[in-house]
C-alpha positions in Angstrom: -21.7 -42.2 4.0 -20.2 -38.7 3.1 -16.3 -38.0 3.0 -15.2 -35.8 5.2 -11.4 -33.6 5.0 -10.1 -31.1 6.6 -8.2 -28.0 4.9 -4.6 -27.8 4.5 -5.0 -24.0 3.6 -7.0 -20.9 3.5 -9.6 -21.3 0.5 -9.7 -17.4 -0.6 -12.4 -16.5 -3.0 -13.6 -13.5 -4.5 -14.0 -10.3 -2.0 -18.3 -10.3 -2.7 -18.7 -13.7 -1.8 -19.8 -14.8 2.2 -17.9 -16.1 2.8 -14.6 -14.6 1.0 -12.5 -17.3 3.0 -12.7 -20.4 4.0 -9.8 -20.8 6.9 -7.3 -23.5 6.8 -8.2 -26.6 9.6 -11.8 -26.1 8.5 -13.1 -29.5 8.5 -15.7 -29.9 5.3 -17.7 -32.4 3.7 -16.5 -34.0 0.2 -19.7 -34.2 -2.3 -17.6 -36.3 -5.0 -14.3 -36.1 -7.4 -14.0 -34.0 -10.2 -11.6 -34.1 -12.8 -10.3 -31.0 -14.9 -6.8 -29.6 -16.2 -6.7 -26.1 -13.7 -6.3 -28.7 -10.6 -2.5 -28.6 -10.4 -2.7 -32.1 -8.9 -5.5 -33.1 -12.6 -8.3 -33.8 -9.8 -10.1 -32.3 -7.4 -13.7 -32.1 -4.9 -16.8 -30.6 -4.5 -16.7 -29.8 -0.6 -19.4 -28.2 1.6 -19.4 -26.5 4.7 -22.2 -27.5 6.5 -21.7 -24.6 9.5 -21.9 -21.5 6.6 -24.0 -23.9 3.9 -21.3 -23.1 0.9 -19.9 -25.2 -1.5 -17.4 -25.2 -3.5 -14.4 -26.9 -5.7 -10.6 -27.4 -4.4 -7.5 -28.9 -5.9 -7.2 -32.5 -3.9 -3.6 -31.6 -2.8 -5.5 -28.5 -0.4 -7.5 -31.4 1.1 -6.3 -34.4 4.0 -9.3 -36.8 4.6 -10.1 -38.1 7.9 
């Protein structure tokens, strides 16, 4: 059964990517944990957002499962 968190803050990303933002509250799915030394927090998650079909990687402490 697939994880799923919501956002505890805007995701910005680079202006040529759709889309550029993904907006705090935003409730995602979490693919699986990855580990690397830019995550402030040493951890983070591949998410997906299944309503614009984009994935991407954020720091665990930007995430709150529910």
């Amino acid at each position: 059964m697939m994880k799923t968190a919501k956002l505890l803050f805007d995701i910005e990303q680079a202006s040529e990517l759709v889309p550029n933002v993904i907006p705090k509250g935003t409730t995602v799915e979490v693919i699986r944990e990855v580990k690397h030394q830019d995550f402030l927090s040493g951890k983070g998650y591949i998410i997906f957002w299944p309503e614009k079909a984009y994935a991407d990687v954020v720091d665990s402490s930007r995430l709150e499962f529910i």
